[in-house]
Each structure stands twice: as C-alpha cells, then as structure tokens.
N, C-alpha and C positions, 0 to 999 in steps of 0.2 A: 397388763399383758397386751402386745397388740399382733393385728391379724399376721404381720411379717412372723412373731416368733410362731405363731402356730402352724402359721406354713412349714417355717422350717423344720419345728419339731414333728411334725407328719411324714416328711420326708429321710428326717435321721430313722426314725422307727423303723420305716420302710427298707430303710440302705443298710443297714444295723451299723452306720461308721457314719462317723464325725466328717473326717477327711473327704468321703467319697462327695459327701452332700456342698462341704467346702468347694471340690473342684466343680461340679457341676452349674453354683452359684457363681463363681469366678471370685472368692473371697477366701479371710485364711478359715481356718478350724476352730482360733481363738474366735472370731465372729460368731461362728457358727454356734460355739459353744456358750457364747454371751446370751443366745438367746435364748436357750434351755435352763441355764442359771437365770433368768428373768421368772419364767415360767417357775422352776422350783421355787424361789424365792415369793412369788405372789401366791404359789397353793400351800406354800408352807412343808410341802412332802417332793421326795425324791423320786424324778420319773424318769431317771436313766438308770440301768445299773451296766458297768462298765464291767469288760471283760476283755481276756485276752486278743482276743482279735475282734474287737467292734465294742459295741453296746447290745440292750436289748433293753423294752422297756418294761419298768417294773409293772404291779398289778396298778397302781394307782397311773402309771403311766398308760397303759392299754385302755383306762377309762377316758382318760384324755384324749388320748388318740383318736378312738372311734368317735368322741363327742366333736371333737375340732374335724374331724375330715367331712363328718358330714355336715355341719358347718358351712367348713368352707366351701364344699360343694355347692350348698343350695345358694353361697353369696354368688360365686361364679354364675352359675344357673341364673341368677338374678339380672346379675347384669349385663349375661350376653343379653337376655332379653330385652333390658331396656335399650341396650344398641339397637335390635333388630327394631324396635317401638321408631329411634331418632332417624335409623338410616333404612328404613326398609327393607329393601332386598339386599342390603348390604352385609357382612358379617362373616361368621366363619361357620363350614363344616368340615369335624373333624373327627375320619373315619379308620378306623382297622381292617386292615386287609393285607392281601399278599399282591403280587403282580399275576399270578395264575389266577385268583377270583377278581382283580381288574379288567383283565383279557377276555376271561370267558362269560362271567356274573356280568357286568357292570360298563363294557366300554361304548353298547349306544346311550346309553343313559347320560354317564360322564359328556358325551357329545352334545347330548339333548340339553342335560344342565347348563352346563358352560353357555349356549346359546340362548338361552332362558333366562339366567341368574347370570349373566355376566360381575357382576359387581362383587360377587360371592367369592370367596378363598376357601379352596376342596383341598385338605391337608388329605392325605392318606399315610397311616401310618403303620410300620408293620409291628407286629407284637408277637411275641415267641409262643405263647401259648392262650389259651383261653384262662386259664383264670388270671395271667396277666391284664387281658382284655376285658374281664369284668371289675378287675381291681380301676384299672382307668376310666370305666365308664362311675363307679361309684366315686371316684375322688374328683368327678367334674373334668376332667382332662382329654376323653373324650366323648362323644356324641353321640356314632354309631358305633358297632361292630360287626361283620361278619361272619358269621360260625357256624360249625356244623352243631345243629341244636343236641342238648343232651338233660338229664335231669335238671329241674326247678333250682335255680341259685338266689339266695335271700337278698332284696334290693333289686335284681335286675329282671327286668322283664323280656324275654324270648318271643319272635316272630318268628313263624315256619313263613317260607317264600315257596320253596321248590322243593319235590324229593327226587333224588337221584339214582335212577338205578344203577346196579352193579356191572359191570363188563370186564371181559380178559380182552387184556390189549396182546396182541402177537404180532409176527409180521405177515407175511400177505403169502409165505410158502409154510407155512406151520402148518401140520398138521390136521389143526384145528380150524384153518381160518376162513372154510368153508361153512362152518358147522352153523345152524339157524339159532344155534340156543346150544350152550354149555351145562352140565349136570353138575355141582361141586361134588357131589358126594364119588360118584362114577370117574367123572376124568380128571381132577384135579388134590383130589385124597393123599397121591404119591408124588405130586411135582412141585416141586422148588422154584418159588414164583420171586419178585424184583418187591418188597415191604417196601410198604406204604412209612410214612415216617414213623417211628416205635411211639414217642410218646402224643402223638395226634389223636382229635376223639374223631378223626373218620378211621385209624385202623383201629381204634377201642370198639366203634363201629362195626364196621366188618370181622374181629373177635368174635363179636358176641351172634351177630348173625352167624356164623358158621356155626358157632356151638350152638344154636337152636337147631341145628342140621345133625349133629354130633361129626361135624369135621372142625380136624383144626389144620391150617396149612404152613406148608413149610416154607422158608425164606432163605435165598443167598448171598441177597444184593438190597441194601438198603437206602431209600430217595431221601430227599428234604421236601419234596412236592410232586403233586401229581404231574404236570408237565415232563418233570425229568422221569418219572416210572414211563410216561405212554415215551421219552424219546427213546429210553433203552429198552425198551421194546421193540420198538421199530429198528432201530438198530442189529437186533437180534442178539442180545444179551441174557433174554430171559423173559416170560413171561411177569402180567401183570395185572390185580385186579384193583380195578380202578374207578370210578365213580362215571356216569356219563355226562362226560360238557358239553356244554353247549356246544352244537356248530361242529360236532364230532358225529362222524356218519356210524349208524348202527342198524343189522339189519333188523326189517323188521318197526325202525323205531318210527314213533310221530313225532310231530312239532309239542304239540299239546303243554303241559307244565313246563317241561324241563328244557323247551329251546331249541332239542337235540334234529341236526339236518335228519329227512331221511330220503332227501333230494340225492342224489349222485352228483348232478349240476352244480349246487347249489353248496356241495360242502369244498372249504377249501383245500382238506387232504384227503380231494380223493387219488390224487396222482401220484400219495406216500406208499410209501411198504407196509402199512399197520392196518390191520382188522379187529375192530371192537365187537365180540359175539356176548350177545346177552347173558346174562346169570339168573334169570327169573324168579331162581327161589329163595335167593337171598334178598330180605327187605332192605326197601331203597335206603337213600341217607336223608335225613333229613335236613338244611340250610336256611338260613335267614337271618334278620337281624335281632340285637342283642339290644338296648337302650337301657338306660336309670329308668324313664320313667316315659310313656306315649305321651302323657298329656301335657309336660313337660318340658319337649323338645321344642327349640326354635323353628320358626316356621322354613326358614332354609333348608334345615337338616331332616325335618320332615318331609318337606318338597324332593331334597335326593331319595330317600328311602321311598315315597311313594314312589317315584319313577323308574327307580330300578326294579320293583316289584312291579312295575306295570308291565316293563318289557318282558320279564322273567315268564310273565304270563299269557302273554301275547298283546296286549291292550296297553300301552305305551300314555296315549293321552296326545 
C-alpha cells in the first residue's frame, strides 16, 4: 500500500462517494477506486461497503481510517517542519475563520504579520461549522482555528483569547437605546429579536445563558453572521443580541480584554444609527484558538496565534 492510496481512502470515507473524491482529485472513479482495491487486496478484508447512494466504511474500514488519518497527519506535521527547519521564516499558515473574525479578531495582527513574516503564506479558510474545523485541524489540513470555545473535543486542544460580552444592537431612536444596561428577563422576555445563526455554538451560547436566566427568546429574522445581525439592526429591521466586537462603541464599556472602543472619538460607528446597550447578566462568550497540538505547531503559525492574542489583549509585542 502506499501513502497516495491512504490519502485517498481518508477522503472517500469522508465524502462517503467515489465520484465526489474523483472530481476533487481531477481523475476518473476507476482511479480512485483502484486504490481502495489496492488497500483491500493487501489487508486481505473489505473496507468499503457500497450503497445506494455512496459508500460507507465497514468496521475494519473505520479502523483503517482513524489509523491512516492520524498517520498521515503526523507525516504532514512532520514535514511542514522540516521546511520551516530549511527555510526559516518561510512556509505556510493555515487558518479558519470567517471575514467578521478577520475584521474584528485579527486584522492588526494580519498587518503586523505580513510585515514581520513576509516570506509566510496566511491561507485563511472558511469552514461551515466547528466540528468541521476540528475535523481539519486533526487530518493536518489545517493549523489554527478560530471558535467560540465550547466542551473539551478528544485530539484538539482549545485556547480562550477573549470573552465577549452580550449586547442588544437597536437603532439609535428605539426605545431602548438610551438605556445604560438592558434586563433580559424584564425587557426582552416578549420581543422578537433578528437569530444569531441557528446552528452556531455562539447562539447554542446564548441558549443556554438565557436559560440559566429562565428566559428563552423569540426570533423572526434569521443571520449567517454577526455583522449582518448588527447591519439589520441598524437598519431597523429588528432587534439583536449579539456579542461585543471589537472597535464597537458600548456604553459603559472598557478597552480591557475584549478591544471594545469606549472612545466616542475613537470608534468608527459613531456617526451610524446603532446603539449596543449592555446585557450584564448574561455570561460573556468565550473565543479563541482551537490547534491539534501547542507544542506541535510550526513556529510561523505560532508566531500568528501569538499575535493575535497579543493585540486581543492589549500587548501586541
């Protein structure tokens, strides 16, 4: 068997089809399937079991699976290193994120890198969901991730950066948008606010905080991201509770952890129609990076993660 058939066979597992993993390599099905029949033929046992729409892998197959991906991971792992060894500062970081935690999280940092690491290649990559994002981090495929932390995941190691606290975005004649601090229980119990993405872990987040409240709130309009919750806000589409980013004026608020202006001068919407009034009793969110492994990681993709935790914190370096 060689490392090509187990790559590939990782990835049929994964696609649960022949076809899908064909078009992605740029080769036919029959290729693809040549090397699966390689692998059966050298363990002696059958590790696809075919079905009407895909495959799946049988039990001797799932032993393979998990044996070769982590495998293959620690080759990879291996020899980005040894690049980083030949070429120094050269090499790649390769990170998950959205463009809302590029903007808000990450974009003096990316500055500071780039200027620092020039020689470096900063992939940013988006991924649908978090256990997408751990599944990449475990198959070697990426570096960092970004995410709003949540229970222990076996293989991957979680950093807290920053916790975020909660705020209702409105516009700037609402009712509310005076108010120093918001009550969920009191004002927001009966109103129909703009959901956070449904299967996100910041509104699994915010769930569960509420229900340590015993409220749970109601939704009419549903985001893909935080930016677009706080623009139809400001818009005046509906309310929104939303996490506090960076460089977002709130009253009340400090620089401290989270970034958050509470300059007037200083913040770049204060000339919008949106007011962020605090949520106090709801606990913040917590954010940071996700990795395989701290001790691990290339000295490049360490170098980003340090810095971006540095600015998050105030102390850049």
């Amino acid at each position: 068997m060689t490392l090509d058939d187990l790559r590939v066979f990782v990835a049929v597992c994964r696609a649960g089809s022949l076809s899908s993993v064909a078009r992605e390599l740029g080769c036919t099905q029959s290729a693809v399937s040549q090397h699966v029949k390689r692998l059966e033929r050298e363990t002696g046992v059958a590790l696809l079991e075919r079905q009407p729409r895909g495959v799946v892998p049988t039990q001797a197959g799932r032993v393979l699976e998990t044996a070769a991906a982590e495998g293959i991971s620690g080759l990879d792992l291996a020899v980005r290193q040894l690049r980083d060894l030949v070429d120094g500062e050269s090499g790649y970081v390769r990170v998950a994120t959205g463009a809302t935690t590029v903007r808000h999280f990450m974009s003096e940092a990316v500055v500071a890198y780039r200027r620092r690491h020039p020689k470096v290649n900063l992939e940013f990559r988006t991924v649908s969901s978090g256990r997408g994002s751990f599944d990449a981090l475990a198959d070697g495929t990426l570096d960092l991730a970004w995410i709003t932390l949540g229970p222990p995941v076996r293989g991957i190691e979680q950093r807290p950066v920053v916790e975020l606290p909660w705020v209702l975005a409105v516009r700037a004649d609402d009712p509310l948008a005076e108010r120093p601090y918001v009550d969920v229980d009191a004002d927001l119990r009966d109103v129909r606010l703009i959901r956070l993405p449904p299967n996100s872990a910041s509104a699994a987040h915010l769930d569960a905080a509420c229900a340590e409240l015993g409220v749970r709130l109601a939704h009419d309009t549903s985001v893909a991201d935080w930016d677009t919750a706080l623009l139809l806000a400001e818009l005046g589409v509906g309310r929104a509770v939303v996490p506090a980013l960076p460089g977002r004026s709130v009253p009340g608020g400090s620089d401290g952890d989270t970034g958050i202006a509470r300059d007037p001068d200083r913040n770049p919407d204060r000339n919008r129609d949106l007011r962020l009034i605090p949520l106090p009793a709801l606990r913040p969110l917590p954010v940071g990076w996700a990795v395989r492994r701290w001790d691990a990681l290339s000295p490049p993709a360490r170098a980003f993660a340090d810095l971006v935790e540095g600015f998050r914190r105030g102390a850049p370096g």
